[in-house]
N, C-alpha and C positions, 0 to 999 in steps of 0.2 A: 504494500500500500504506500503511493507515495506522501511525501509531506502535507498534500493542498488535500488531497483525499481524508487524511490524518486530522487535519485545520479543520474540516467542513463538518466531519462527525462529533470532533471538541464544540464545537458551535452549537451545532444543533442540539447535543445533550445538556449546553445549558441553558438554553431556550427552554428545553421539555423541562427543564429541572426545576428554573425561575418560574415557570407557567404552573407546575404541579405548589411550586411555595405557593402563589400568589391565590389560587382555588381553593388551598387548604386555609389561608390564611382570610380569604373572603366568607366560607365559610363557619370559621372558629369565630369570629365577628361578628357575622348576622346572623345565625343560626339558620340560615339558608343556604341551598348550595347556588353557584353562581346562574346555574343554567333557571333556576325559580325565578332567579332575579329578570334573570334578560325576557323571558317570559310577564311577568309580571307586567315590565316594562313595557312592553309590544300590546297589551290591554288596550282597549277605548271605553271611556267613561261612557256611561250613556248621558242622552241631555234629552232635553224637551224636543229640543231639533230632530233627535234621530227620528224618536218616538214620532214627530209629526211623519217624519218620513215613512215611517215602518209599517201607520197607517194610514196611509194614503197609499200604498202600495196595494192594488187592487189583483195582481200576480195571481192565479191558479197556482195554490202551492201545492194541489193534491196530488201531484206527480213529480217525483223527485227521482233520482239515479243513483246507484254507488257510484263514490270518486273514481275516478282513473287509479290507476298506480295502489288502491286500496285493494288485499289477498285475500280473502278467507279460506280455509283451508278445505272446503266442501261447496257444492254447488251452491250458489245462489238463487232463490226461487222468489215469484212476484205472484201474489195475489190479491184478491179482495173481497174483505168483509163491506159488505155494504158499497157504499162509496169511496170506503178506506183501502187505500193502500197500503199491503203488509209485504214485508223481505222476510225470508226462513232460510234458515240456514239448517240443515240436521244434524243432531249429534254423532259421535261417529259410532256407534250401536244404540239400540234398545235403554241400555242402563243407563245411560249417560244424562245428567240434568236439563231441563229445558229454561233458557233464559229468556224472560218477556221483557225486554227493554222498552225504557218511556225516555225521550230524549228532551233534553233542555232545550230552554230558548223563549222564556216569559212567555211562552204560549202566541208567539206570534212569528219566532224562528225558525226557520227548519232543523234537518242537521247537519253538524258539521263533521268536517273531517275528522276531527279528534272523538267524533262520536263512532265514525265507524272503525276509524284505528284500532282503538278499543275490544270494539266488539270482537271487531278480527280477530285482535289477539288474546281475547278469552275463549272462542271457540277452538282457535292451535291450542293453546296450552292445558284446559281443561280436557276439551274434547265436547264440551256441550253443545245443545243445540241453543242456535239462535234464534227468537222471532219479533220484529221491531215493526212498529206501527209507524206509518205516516199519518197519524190522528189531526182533525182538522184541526185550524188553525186560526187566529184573528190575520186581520179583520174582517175576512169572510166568514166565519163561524164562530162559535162560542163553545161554553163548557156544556151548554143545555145539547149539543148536537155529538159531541167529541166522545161524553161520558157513556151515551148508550152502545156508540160503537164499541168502545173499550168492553162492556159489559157483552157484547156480543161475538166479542172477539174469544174472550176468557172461556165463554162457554163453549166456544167449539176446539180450543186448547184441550177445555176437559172431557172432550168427546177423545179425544188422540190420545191425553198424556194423563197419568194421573196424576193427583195433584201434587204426590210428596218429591214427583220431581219436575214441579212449575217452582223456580224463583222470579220473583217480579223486581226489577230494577228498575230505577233511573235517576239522574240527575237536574237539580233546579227546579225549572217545573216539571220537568217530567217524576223528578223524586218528588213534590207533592203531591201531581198526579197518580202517585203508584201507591201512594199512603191512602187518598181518598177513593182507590178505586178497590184496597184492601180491605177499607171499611166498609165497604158496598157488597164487595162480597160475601161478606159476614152477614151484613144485613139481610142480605136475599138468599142466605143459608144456603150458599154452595161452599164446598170443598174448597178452603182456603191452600194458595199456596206454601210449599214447607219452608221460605225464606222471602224477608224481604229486604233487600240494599238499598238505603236513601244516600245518593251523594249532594251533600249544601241542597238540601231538600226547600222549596218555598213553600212552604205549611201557614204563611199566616200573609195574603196578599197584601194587607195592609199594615205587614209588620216590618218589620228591617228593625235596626236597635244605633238610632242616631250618634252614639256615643263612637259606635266603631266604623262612623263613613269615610273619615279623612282617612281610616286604612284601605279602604276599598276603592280602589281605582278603577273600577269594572260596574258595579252595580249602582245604583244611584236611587233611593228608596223612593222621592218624588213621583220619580217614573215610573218605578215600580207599580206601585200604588197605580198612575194610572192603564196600564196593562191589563193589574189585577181588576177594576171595577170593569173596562173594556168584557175580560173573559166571562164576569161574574150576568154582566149585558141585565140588569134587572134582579139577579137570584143576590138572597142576601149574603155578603160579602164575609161574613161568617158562619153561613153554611159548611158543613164539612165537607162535601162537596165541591167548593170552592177555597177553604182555608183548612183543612182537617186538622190541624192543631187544636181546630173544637170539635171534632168528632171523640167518641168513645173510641179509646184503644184497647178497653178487654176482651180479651180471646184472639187478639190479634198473633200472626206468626214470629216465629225470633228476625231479630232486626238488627241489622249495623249500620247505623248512621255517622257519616264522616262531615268534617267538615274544618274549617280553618279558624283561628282565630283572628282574620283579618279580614273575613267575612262578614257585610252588613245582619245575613243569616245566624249567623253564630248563637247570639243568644236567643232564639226562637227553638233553632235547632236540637240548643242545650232544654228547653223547655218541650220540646217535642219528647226526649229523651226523659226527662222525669216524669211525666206523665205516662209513659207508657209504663217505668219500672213503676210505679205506683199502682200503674191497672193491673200489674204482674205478670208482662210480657216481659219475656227473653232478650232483654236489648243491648247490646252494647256499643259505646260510644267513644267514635275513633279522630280524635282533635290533634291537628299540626298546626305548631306556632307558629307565629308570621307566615301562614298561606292562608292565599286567598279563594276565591269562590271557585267549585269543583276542581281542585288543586287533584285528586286523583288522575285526571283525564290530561294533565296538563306535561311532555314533555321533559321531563327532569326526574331525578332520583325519588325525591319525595313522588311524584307522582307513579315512576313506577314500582317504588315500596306499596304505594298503594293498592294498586292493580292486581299486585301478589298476594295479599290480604284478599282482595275482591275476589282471586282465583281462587282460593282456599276455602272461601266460605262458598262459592260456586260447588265444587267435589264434596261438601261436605253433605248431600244427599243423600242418606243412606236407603 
């Protein structure tokens, strides 16, 4: 090896070596790892403005695509309950759990790529099946349209699967969509699923907790708020149906609720969380410091510690 070859590998080992200080050290600091940061940062608050835009947007969103460049490790299939548009994906045999994802996006977003990254990669790593709603949407629909497909959805899930291997998931609204569509199920005495995953769950539309918004660079309770009256279109805004943080949670299934503490959610979430262990559901509650809202879904370490947690409780179907 000559000298300049010699020079260039000295160099670059301390480039890797300075970079590995500077990561360890940005971490040991904020108690985030650098890549939550740069994320974090890449955020847009919401404003009034988007929100005018978001409805005015008169878009057909009842047909959407997987992303490009997105794998799942099994076929992808498309059908329809109703008007609704569903993706399946199957487990790879019989025994395998079946996951009903609800995706975020204040009920006026569709999904995003990080939604179906995800998905992809708890159907490789588990082996579960996937099945994910395109459930209507604002500001073409509401929750009085959204909830009976859901409910129509469920029950032909328990025509195919039974229920101790239905887990219902989702995040934002979709995780308070999956809470109120839990209680619904209860209500109308079917065969509850044997888990349910809330990630930064929106359980109380006109909640958020003002104290922690200057941490949240993403959510904006304002707005929020008005979304949540938009979805609620008339039904009272604490209905559990549209806020299930007042619904009854006993006899509900075991539950892991995640969420950040730099989450306008956070303290709703944590009240979501008491209430259930008081009704004497199975719940436990899984909080990362300085992250923010569905920080599991989010690109970086914490997020994918999370995911591994998310898988774990996914195989945990017995």
């Amino acid at each position: 090896m000559s000298k300049k070859e010699k020079k260039i590998i000295k160099t670059l080992a301390g480039i890797i070596f300075a970079i590995v200080i500077i990561v360890g050290a940005v971490w040991l600091i904020t108690g985030r790892s650098p890549q939550s940061i740069v994320v974090r940062s890449a955020l847009h608050q919401m404003t009034m403005e988007s929100y005018d835009i978001a409805m005015a947007d008169k878009t057909d969103k009842g047909v959407t695509t997987v992303p490009v460049g997105v794998e799942f490790p099994r076929e992808v299939k498309e059908y329809k309950i109703g008007s609704m548009q569903v993706f399946e994906v199957a487990g790879e045999d019989e025994t395998k759990p079946v996951v009903l994802y609800l995706h975020g996006g204040a009920y006026v977003h569709n999904f995003t790529s990080q939604h179906w990254k995800a998905m992809a990669e708890w159907a490789e790593t588990t082996g579960c099946g996937i099945v994910t709603p395109n459930y209507p949407l604002l500001p073409l629909h509401t929750a009085a349209e959204a909830h009976p497909l859901m409910m129509q959805l469920y029950r032909e899930l328990l025509s195919r699967f039974p229920a101790n291997r239905i887990l219902i998931m989702g995040d934002s609204a979709g995780g308070g969509f999956t809470l109120a569509l839990a209680q619904e199920i209860r209500k109308d005495s079917l065969d509850l699923p044997y888990h349910l995953v809330l990630i930064s769950p929106w359980v109380d539309v006109m909640g958020g907790d003002p104290s922690l918004q200057e941490y949240d660079n993403w959510l904006t309770i304002d707005v929020l708020k008005k979304y949540g009256a938009d979805w609620a279109h008339g039904i009272d805004v604490k209905d559990p149906m549209i806020s299930p943080l007042y619904g009854d949670m006993k006899g509900l299934p075991p539950t892991d609720l995640f969420t950040g503490t730099w989450e306008v959610f956070y303290t709703d979430v944590v009240k979501t969380y008491d209430k259930m262990k008081a009704a004497g559901v199975d719940a436990r509650l899984h909080v990362a410091e300085k992250m923010g809202h569905v920080y599991p879904l989010w690109p970086c370490p914490e997020g994918k510690k999370a995911r591994k947690e998310i898988a774990e409780i996914i195989t945990s179907v017995k």
